[in-house]
N, C-alpha and C positions, 0 to 999 in steps of 0.2 A: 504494500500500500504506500502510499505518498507519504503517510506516517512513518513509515518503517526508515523510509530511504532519506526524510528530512530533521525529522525528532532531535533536537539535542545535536544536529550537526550543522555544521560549515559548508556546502555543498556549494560546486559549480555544472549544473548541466546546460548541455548545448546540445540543439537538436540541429537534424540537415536532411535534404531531402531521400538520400537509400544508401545502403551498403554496396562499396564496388563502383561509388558515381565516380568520375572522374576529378571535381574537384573536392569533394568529399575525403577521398582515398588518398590522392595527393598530397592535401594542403590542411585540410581544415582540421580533419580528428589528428591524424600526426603529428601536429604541432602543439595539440594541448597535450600529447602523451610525453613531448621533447620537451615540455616546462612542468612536468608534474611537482619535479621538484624542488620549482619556481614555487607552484600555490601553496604548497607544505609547508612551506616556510612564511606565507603569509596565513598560515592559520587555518587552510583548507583541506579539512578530512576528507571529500571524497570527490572524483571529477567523474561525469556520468557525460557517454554519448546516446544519444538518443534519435530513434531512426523509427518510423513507420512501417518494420517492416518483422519478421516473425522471429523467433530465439533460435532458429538453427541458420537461418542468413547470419544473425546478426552474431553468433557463435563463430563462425566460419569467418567473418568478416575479421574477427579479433586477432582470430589466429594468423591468417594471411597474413595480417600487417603487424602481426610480433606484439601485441602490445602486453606488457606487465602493470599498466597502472589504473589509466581507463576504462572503468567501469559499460559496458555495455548493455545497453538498455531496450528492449526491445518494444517496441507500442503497436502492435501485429494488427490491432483491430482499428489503431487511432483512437481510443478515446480520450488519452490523458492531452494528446494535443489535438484534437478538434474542443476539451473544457479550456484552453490553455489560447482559443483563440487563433491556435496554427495553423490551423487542418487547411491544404488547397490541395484544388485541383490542379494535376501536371497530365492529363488525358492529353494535350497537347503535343507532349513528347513521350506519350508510350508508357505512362506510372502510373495514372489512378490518383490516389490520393494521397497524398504524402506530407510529411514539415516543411512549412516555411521555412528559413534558416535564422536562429533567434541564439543568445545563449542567457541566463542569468546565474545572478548569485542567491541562494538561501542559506538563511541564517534559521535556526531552528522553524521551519515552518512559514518566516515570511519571508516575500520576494522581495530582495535590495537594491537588487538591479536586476536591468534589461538590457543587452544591445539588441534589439530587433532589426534586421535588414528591411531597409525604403521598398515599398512597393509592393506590398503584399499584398496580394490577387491571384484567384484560380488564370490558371493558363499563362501563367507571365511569359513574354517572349525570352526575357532573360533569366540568370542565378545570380542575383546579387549576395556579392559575398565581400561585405565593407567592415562590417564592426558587430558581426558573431565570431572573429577570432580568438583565437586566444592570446595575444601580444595584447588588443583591445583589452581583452579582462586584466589578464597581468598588470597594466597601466592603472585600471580602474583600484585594483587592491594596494597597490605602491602609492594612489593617490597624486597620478602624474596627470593632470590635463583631459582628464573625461568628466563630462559632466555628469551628477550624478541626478539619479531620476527622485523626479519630486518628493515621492514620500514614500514606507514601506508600506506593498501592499499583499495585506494576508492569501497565504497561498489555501486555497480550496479544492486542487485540483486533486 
């Protein structure tokens, strides 16, 4: 449950559109797994990817790209991100429904932050991929130059 995974912890999850996308696999999940321990040291017990897509992709996904630290998350049905406001449509280009690309930080249970990627809409012609990375958070926790989002808002999801 969301309980389980936020209770009493420091948690950074980022969600992206599938396992195996090209800049997914690349760039985006790899680099939070190359600073893991970068956020450990700012006090972040656990880093969580998060994918639309079912526990044996996203098993396999983990393996392939070696990771030891990044926690994998599987959202097989969408629900945690269609309550979460992410859910789009990528029928466009051959996926169904999938994550926006968004990451935040929580702190036992509330949301602290947000980077959400501009332009979120079913069928985007693009993947914008600006400030759900992970160098963006890293900054955010160091308290270098990101603004921080208005106010904490309780996670329900």
């Amino acid at each position: 449950t969301s309980q389980d995974i936020f209770k009493g912890k420091k948690v950074i999850l980022f969600a992206l559109p599938g396992a195996f996308t090209p800049t997914c696999s690349s760039t985006h999940l790899p680099r939070y797994e190359d600073l893991f321990d970068e956020f450990k040291k700012e006090g972040v017990d656990k880093v969580i990817c998060l994918a639309v897509n079912d526990a044996f992709v996203m098993f396999k996904w983990g393996l392939d790209l070696k990771l030891c630290n990044v926690f994998m998350l599987p959202d097989g049905s969408g629900e945690f991100t269609r309550k979460m406001g992410m859910l789009v449509d990528k029928s466009n280009i051959g996926f169904g429904f999938r994550s926006w690309r968004y990451s935040m930080l929580v702190e036992d249970c509330v949301i602290t932050q947000m980077f959400v990627e501009d332009g979120i809409m079913d069928n985007h012609d693009g993947d914008p991929f600006e400030v759900s990375d992970a160098d963006t958070m890293l900054a955010h926790l160091k308290d270098t130059e990101v603004a921080p989002m208005p106010g904490p808002k309780p996670f329900e999801g």
